[in-house]
N, C-alpha and C positions, 0 to 999 in steps of 0.2 A: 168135625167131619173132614175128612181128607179130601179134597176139592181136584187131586190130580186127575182125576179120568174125566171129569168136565172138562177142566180148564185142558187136556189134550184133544177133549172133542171137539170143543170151540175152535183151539188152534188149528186143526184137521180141516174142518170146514173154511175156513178163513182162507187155507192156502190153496185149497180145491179153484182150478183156472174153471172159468165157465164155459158151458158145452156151446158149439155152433151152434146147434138147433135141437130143441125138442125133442123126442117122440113123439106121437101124434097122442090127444089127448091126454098130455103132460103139462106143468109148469112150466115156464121159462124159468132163467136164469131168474131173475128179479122179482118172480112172485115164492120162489122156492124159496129166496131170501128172504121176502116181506114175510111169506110163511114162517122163519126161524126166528124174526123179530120180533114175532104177536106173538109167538109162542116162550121166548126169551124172558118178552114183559110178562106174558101169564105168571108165570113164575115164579119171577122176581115180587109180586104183589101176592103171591102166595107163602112165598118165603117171608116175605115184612108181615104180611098178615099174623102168619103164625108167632112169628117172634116179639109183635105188640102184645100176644095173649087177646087177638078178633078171631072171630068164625069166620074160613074162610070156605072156598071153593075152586075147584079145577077142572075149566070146563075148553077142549079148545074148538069148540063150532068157529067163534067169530075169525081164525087164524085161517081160515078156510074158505071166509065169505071173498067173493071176489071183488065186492066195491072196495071191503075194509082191503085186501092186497094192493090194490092199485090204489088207494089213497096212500098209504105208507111207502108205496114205491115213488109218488109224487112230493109227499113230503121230504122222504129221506133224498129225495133226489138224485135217484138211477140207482145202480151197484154200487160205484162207491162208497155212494154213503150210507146204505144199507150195510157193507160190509164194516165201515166203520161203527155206525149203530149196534152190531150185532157182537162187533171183537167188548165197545165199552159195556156193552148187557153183559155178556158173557164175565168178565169182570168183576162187575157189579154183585152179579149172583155169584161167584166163588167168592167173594169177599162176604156177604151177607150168609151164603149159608160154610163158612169157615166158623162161623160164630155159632152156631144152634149147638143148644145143649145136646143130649139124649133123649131129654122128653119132648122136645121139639122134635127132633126129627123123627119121632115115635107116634108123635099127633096124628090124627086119620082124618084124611080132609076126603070131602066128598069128589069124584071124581066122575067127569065122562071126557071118553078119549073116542074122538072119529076119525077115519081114515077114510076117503071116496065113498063118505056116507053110509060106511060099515061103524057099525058100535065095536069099539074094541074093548072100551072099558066103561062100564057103567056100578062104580060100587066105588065104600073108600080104601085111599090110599092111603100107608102113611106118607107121611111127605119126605122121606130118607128114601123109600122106594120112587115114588117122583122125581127125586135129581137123578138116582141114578136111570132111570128108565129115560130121562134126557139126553146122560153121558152114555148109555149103552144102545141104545135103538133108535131115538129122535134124531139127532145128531149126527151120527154115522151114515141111518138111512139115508140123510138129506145130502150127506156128503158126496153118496154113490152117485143120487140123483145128479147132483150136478155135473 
């Protein structure tokens, strides 16, 4: 798989400066992040998944939850290191899915995708359309965000 519109999304986001302040029931700067990191990891254990030959699943509720945002924004310890968390994910998964065959990235993994508690997606995906719905819309949107 050609990994360049990822690995430009990533980069895109990485150099996006963070915004002074919000909109009013928005993210901040560091939960948009912590948001790209659970979403990064999802991924990435979706991608290993499929390439061990396990059943996997794609679901991003927890990316969303607010205790899980502010514990990843404590652990990774502010933006910085969310942003570095996020450049090595980013990585990670172009390196991991550079490797997937055709049948791999053909696989249909079950799928729910929410947004402000809108169901966007509830069926499966295969997992070729999951990166790039990462590098084409996840990614991007989160860019603008910031």
């Amino acid at each position: 798989m050609d990994t360049t519109p990822l690995r430009q999304a990533y980069d895109a986001l990485l150099a996006t400066a963070p915004r002074a302040v919000p909109p009013p029931d928005e993210w901040n700067t560091e939960q948009v992040l912590a948001h790209v990191s659970l979403v990064s990891a999802a991924t990435i254990s979706t991608v290993a998944a499929v390439a061990s030959g396990a059943i996997s699943t794609y679901d991003n509720r927890l990316s969303q939850d607010a205790w899980t945002l502010d514990r990843v924004i404590t652990l990774a310890s502010g933006e910085a290191g969310l942003r570095e968390r996020i450049r090595v994910q980013g990585e990670a998964l172009c390196a991991l899915a550079a490797l997937l065959s055709e049948a791999e990235l053909a696989t249909k993994v079950p799928t729910l995708l929410l947004s402000n508690g809108t169901c966007l997606v509830e069926q499966p995906l295969l997992l070729r359309d999951i990166l790039a719905g990462l590098a084409d819309v996840e990614l991007p949107g989160h860019t603008k965000q910031l």
